[in-house]
mmCIF file of the N, C-alpha and C atoms, coordinates in Angstrom:
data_MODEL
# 
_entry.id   MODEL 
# 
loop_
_atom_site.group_PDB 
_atom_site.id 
_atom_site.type_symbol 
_atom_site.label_atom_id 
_atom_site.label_alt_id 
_atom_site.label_comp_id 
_atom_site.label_asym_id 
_atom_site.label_entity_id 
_atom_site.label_seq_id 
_atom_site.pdbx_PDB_ins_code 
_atom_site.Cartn_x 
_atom_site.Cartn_y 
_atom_site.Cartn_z 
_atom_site.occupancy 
_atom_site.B_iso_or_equiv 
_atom_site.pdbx_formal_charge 
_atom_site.auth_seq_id 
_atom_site.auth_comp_id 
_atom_site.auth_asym_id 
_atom_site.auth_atom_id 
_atom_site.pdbx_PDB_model_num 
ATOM 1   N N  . UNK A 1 1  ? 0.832  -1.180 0.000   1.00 0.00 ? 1  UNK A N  1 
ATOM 2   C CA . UNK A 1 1  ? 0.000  0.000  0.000   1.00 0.00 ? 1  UNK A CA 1 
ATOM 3   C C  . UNK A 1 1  ? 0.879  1.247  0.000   1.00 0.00 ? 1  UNK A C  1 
ATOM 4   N N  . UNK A 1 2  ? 0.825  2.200  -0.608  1.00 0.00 ? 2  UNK A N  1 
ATOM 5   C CA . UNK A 1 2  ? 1.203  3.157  -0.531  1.00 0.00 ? 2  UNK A CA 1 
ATOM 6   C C  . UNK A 1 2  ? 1.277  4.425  0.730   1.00 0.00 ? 2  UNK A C  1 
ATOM 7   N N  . UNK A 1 3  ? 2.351  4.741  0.816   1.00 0.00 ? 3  UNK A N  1 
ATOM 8   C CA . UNK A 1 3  ? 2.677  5.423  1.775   1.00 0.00 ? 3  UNK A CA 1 
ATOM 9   C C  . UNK A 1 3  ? 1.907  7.195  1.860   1.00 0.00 ? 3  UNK A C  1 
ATOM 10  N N  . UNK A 1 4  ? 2.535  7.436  0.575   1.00 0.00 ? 4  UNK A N  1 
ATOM 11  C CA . UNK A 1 4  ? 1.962  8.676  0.096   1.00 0.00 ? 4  UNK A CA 1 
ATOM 12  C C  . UNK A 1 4  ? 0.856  8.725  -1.228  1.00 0.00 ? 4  UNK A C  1 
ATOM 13  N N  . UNK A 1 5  ? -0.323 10.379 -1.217  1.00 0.00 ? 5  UNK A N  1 
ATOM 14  C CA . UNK A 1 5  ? -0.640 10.344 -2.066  1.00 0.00 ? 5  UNK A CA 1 
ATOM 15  C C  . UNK A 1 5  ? -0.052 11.190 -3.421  1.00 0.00 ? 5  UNK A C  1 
ATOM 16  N N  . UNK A 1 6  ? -0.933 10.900 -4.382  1.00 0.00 ? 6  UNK A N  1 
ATOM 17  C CA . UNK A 1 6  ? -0.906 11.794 -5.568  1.00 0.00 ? 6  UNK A CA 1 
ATOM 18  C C  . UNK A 1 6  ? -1.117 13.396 -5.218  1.00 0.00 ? 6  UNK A C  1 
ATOM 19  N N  . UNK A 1 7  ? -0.428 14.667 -5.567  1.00 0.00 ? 7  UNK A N  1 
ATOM 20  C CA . UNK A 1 7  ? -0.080 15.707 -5.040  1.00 0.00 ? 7  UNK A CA 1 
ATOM 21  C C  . UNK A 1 7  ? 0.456  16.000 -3.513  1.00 0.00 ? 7  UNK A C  1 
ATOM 22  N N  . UNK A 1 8  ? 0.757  15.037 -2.827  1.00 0.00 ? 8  UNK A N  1 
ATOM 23  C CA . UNK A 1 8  ? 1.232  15.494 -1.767  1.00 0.00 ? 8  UNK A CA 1 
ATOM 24  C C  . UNK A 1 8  ? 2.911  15.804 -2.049  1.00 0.00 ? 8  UNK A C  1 
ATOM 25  N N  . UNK A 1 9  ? 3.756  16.712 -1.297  1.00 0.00 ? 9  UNK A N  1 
ATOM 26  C CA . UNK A 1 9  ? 4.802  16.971 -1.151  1.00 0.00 ? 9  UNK A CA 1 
ATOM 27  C C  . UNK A 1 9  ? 5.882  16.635 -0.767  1.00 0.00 ? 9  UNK A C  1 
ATOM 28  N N  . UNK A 1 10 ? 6.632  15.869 -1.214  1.00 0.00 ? 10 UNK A N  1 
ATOM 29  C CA . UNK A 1 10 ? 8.045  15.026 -0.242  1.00 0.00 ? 10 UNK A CA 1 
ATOM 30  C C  . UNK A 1 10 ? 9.287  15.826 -0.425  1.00 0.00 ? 10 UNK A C  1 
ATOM 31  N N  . UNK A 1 11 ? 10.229 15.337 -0.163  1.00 0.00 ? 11 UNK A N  1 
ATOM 32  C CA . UNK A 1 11 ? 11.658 16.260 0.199   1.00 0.00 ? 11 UNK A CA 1 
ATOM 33  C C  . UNK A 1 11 ? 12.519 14.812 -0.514  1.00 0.00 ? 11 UNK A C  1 
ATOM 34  N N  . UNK A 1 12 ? 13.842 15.018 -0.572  1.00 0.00 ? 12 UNK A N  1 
ATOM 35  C CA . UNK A 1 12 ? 14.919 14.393 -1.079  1.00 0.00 ? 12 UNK A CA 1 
ATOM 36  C C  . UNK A 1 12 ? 15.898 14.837 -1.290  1.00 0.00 ? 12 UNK A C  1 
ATOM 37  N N  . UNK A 1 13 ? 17.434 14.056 -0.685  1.00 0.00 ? 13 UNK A N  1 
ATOM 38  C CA . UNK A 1 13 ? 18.700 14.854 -1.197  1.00 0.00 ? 13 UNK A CA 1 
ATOM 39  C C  . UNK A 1 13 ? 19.307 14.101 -1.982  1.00 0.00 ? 13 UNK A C  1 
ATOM 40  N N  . UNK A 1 14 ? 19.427 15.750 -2.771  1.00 0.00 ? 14 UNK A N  1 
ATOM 41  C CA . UNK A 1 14 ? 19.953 15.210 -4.375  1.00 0.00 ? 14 UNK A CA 1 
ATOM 42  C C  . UNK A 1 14 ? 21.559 15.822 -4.198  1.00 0.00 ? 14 UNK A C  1 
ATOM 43  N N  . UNK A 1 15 ? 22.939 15.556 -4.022  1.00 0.00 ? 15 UNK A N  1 
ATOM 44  C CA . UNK A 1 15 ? 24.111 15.947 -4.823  1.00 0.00 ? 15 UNK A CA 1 
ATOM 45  C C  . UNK A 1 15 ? 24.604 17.207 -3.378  1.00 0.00 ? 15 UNK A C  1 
ATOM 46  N N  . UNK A 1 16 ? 23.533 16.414 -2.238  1.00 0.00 ? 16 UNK A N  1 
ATOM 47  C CA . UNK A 1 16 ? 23.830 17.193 -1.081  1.00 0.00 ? 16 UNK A CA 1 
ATOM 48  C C  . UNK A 1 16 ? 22.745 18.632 -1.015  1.00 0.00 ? 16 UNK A C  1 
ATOM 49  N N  . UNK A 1 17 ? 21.691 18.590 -1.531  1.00 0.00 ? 17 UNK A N  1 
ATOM 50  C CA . UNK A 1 17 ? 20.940 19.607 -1.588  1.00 0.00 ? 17 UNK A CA 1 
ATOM 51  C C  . UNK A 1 17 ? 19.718 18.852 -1.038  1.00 0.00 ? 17 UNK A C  1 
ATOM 52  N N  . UNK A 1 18 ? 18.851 19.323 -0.405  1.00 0.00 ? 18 UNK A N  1 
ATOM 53  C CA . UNK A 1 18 ? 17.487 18.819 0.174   1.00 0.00 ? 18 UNK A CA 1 
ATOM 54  C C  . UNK A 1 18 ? 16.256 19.999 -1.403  1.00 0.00 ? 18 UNK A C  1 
ATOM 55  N N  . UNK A 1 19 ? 15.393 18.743 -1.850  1.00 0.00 ? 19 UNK A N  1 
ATOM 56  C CA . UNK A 1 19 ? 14.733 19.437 -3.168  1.00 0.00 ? 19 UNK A CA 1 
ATOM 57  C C  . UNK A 1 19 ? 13.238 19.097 -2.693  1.00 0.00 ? 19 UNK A C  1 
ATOM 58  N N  . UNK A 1 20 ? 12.057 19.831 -3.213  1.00 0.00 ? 20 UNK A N  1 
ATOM 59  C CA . UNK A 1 20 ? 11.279 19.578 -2.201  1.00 0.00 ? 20 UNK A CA 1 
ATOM 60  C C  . UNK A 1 20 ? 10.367 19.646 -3.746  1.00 0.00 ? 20 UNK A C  1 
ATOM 61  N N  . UNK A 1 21 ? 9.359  18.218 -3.836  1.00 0.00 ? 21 UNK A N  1 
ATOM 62  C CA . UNK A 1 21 ? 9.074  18.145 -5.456  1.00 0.00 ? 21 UNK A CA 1 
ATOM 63  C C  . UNK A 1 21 ? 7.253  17.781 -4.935  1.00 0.00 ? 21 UNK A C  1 
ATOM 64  N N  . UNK A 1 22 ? 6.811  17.330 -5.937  1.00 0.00 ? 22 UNK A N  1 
ATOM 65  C CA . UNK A 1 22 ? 5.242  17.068 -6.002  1.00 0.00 ? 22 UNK A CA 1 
ATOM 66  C C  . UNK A 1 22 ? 5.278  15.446 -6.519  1.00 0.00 ? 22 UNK A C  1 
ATOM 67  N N  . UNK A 1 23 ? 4.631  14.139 -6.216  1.00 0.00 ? 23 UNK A N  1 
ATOM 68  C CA . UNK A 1 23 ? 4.082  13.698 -6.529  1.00 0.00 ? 23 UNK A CA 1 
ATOM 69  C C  . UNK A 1 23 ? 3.194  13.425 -7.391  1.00 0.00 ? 23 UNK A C  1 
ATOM 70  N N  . UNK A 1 24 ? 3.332  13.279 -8.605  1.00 0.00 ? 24 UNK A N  1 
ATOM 71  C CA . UNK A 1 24 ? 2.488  13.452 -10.038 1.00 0.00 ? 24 UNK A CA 1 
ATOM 72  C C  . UNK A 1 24 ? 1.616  11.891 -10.084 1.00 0.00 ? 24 UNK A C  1 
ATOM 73  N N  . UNK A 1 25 ? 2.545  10.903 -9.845  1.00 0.00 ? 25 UNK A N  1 
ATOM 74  C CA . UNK A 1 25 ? 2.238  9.641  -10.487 1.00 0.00 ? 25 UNK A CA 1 
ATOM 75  C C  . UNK A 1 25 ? 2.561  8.400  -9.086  1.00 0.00 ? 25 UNK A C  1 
ATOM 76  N N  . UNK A 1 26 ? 1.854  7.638  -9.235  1.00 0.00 ? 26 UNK A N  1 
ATOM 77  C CA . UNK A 1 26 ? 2.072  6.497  -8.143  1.00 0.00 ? 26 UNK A CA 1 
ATOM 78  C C  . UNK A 1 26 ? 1.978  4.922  -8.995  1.00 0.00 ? 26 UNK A C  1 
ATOM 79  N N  . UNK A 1 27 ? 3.223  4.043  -9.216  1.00 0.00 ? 27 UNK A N  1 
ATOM 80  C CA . UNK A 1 27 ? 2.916  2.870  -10.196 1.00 0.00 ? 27 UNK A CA 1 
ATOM 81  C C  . UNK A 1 27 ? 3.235  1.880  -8.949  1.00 0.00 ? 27 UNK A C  1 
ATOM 82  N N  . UNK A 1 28 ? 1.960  0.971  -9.301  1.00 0.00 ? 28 UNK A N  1 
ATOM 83  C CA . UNK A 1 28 ? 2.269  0.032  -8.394  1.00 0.00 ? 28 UNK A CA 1 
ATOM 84  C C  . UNK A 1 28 ? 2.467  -1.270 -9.530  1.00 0.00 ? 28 UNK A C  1 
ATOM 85  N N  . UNK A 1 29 ? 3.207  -2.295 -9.291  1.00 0.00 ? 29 UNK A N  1 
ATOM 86  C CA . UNK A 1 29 ? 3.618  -3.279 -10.267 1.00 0.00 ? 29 UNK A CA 1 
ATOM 87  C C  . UNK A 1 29 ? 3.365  -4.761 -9.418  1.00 0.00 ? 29 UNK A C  1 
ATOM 88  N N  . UNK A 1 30 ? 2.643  -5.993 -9.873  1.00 0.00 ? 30 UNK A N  1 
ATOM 89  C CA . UNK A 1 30 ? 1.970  -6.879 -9.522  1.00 0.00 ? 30 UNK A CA 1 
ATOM 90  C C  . UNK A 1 30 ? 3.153  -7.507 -9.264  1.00 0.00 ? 30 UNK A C  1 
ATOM 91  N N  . UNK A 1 31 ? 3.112  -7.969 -8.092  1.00 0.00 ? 31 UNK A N  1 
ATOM 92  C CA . UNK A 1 31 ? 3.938  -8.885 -7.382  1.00 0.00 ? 31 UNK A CA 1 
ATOM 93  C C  . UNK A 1 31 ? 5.555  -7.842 -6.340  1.00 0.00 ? 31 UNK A C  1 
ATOM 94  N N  . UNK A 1 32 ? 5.118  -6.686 -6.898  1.00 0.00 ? 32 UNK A N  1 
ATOM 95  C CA . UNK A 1 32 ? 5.660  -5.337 -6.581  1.00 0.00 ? 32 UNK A CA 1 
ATOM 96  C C  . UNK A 1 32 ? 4.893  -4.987 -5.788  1.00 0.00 ? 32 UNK A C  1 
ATOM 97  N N  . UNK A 1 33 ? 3.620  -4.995 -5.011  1.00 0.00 ? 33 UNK A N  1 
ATOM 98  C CA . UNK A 1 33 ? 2.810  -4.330 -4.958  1.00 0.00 ? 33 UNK A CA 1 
ATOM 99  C C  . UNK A 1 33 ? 3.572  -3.123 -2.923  1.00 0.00 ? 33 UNK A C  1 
ATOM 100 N N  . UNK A 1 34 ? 4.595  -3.852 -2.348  1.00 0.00 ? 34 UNK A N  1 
ATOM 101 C CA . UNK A 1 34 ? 4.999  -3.505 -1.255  1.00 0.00 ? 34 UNK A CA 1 
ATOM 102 C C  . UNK A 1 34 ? 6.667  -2.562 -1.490  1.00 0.00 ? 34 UNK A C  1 
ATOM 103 N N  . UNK A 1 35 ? 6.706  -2.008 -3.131  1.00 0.00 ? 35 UNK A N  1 
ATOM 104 C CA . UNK A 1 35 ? 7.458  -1.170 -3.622  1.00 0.00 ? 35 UNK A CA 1 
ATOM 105 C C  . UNK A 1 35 ? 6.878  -0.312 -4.741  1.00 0.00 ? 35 UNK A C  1 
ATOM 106 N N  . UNK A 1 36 ? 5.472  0.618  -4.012  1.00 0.00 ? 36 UNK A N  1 
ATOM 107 C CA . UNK A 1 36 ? 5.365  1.408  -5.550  1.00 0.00 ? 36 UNK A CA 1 
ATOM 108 C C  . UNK A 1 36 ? 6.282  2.347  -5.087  1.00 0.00 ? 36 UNK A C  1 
ATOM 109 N N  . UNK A 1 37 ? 6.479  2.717  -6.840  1.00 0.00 ? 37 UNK A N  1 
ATOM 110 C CA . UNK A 1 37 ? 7.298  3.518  -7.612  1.00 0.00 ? 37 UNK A CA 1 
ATOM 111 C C  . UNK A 1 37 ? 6.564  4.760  -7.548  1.00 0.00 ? 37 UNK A C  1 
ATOM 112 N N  . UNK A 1 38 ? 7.238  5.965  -7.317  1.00 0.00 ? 38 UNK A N  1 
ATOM 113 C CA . UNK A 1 38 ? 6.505  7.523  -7.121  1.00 0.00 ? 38 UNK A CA 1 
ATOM 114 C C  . UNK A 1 38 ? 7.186  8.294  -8.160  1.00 0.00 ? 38 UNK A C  1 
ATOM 115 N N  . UNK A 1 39 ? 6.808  9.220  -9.115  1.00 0.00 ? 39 UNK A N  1 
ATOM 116 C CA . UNK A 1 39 ? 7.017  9.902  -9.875  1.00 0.00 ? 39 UNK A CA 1 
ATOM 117 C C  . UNK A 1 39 ? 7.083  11.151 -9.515  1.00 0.00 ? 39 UNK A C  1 
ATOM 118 N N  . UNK A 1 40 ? 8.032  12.046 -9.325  1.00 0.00 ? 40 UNK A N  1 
ATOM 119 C CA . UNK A 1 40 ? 7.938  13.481 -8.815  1.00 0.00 ? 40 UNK A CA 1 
ATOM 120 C C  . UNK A 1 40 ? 8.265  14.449 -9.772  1.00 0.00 ? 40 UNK A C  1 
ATOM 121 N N  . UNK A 1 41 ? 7.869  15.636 -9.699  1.00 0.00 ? 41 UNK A N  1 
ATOM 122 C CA . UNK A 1 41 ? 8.076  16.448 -10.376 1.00 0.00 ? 41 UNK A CA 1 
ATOM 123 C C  . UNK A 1 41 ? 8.837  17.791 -9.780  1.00 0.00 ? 41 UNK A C  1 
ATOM 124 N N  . UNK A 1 42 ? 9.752  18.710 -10.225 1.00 0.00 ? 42 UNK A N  1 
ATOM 125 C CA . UNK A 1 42 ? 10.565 19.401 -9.195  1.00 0.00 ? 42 UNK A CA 1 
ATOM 126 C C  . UNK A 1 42 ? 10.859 20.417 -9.919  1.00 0.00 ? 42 UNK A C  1 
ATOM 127 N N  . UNK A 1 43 ? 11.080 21.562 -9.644  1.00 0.00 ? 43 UNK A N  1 
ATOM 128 C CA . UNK A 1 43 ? 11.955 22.742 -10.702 1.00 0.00 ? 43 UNK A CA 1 
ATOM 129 C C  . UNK A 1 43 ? 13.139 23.329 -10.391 1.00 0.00 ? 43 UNK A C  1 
ATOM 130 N N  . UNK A 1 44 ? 14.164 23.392 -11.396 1.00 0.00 ? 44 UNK A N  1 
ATOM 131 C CA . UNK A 1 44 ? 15.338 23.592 -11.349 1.00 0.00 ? 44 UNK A CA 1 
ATOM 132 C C  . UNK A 1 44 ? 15.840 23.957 -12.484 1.00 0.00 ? 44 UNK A C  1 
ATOM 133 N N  . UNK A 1 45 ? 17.014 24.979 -12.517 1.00 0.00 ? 45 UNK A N  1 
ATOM 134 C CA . UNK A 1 45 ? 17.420 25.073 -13.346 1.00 0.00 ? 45 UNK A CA 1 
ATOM 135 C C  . UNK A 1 45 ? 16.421 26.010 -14.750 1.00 0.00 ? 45 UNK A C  1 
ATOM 136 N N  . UNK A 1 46 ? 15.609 26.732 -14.201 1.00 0.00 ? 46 UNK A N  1 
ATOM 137 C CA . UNK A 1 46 ? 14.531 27.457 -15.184 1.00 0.00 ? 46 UNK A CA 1 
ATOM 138 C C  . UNK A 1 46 ? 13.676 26.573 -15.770 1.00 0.00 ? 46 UNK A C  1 
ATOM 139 N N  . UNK A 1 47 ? 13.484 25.176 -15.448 1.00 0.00 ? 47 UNK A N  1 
ATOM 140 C CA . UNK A 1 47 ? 12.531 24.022 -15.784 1.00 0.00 ? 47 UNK A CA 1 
ATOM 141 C C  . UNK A 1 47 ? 12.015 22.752 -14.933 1.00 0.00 ? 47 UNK A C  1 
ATOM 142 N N  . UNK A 1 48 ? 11.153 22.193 -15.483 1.00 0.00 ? 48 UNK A N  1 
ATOM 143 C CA . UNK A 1 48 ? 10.547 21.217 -14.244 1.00 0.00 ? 48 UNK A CA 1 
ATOM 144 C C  . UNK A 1 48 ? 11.489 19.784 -14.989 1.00 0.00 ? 48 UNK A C  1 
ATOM 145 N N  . UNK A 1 49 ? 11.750 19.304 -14.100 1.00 0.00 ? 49 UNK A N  1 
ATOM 146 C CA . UNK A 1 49 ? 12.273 17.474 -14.224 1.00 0.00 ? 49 UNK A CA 1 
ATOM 147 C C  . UNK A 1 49 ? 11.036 16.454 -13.620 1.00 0.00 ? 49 UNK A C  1 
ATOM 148 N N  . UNK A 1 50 ? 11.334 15.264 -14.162 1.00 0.00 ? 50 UNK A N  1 
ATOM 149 C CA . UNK A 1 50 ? 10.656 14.311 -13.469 1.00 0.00 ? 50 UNK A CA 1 
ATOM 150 C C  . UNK A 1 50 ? 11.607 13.536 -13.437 1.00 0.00 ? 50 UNK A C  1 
ATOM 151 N N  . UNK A 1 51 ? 11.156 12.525 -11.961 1.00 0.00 ? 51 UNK A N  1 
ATOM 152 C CA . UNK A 1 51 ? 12.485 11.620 -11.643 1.00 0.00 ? 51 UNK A CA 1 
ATOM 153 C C  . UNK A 1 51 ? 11.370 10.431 -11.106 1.00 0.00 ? 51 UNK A C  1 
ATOM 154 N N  . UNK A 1 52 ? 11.656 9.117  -11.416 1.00 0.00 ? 52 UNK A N  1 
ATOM 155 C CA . UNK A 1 52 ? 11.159 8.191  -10.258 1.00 0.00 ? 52 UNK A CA 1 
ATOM 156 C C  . UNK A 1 52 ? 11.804 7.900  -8.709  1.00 0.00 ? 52 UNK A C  1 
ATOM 157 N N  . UNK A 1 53 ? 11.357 7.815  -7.944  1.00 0.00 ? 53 UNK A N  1 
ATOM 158 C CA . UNK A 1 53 ? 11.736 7.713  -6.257  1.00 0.00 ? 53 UNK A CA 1 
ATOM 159 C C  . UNK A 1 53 ? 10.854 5.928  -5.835  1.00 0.00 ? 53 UNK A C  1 
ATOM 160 N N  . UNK A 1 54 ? 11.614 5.201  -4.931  1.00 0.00 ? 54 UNK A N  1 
ATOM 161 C CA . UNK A 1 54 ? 11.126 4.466  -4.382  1.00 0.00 ? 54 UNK A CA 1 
ATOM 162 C C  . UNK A 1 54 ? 10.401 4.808  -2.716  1.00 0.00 ? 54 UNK A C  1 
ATOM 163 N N  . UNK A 1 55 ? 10.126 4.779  -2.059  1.00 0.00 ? 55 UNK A N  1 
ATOM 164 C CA . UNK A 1 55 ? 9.206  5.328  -0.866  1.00 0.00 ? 55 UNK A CA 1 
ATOM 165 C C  . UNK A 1 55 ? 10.768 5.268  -0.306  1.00 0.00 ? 55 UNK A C  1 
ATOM 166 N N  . UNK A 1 56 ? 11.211 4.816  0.114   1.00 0.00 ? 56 UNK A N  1 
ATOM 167 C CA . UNK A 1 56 ? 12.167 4.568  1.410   1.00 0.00 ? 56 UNK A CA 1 
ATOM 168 C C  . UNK A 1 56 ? 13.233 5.801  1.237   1.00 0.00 ? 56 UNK A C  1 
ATOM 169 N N  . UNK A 1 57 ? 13.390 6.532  -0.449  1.00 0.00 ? 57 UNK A N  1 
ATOM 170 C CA . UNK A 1 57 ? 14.074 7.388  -0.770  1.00 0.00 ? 57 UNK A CA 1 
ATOM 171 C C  . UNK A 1 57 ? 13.236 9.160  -0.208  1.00 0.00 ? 57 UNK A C  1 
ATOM 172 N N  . UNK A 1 58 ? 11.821 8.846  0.356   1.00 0.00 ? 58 UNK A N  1 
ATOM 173 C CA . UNK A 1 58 ? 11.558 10.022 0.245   1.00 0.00 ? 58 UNK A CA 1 
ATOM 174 C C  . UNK A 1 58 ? 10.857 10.807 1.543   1.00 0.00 ? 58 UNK A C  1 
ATOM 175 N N  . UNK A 1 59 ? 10.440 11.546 2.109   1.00 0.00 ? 59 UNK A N  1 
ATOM 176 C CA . UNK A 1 59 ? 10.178 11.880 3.310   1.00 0.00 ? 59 UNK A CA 1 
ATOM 177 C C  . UNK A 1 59 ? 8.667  13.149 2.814   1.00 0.00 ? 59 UNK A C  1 
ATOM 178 N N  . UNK A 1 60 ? 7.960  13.079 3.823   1.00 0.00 ? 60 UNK A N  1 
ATOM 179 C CA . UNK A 1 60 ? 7.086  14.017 3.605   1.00 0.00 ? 60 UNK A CA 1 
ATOM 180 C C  . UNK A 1 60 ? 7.425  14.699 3.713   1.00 0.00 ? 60 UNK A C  1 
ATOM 181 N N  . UNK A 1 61 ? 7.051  16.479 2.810   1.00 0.00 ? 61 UNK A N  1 
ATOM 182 C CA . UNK A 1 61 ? 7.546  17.970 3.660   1.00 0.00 ? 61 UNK A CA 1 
ATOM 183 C C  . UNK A 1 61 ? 6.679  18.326 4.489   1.00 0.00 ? 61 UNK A C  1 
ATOM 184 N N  . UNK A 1 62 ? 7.312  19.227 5.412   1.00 0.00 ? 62 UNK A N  1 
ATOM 185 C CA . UNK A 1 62 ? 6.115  20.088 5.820   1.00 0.00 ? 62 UNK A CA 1 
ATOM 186 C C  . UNK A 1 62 ? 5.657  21.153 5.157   1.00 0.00 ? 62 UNK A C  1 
ATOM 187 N N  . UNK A 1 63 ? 4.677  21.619 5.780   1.00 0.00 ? 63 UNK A N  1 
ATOM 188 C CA . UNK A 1 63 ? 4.075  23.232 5.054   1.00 0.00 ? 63 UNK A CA 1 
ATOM 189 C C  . UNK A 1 63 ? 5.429  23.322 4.678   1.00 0.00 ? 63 UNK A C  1 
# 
């Protein structure tokens, strides 16, 4: 089951920086089902990225 939802906010350090992105996408994969895959979206660099995250990589933000 999933930890987090779709638009909620998590945090992650990337290259020693803490990046604080959105949740776009949640894939859960059959026989996977106790590792979905989270899709985030983040801006940097004058543009948005998307990256996949596994749960254990990511932390809720606060406000």
């Amino acid at each position: 089951m999933a930890k987090f939802k779709v638009n909620d906010f998590v945090k992650h350090r990337i290259f020693g920086q803490t990046v604080v992105m959105q949740i776009v996408n949640i894939s859960v994969y059959m026989g996977l089902e106790e590792a979905p895959i989270y899709t985030c979206r983040y801006f940097g660099n004058g543009r948005f990225y998307s990256e996949d995250f596994y749960e254990h990589e990511l932390k809720l933000a606060e406000n």
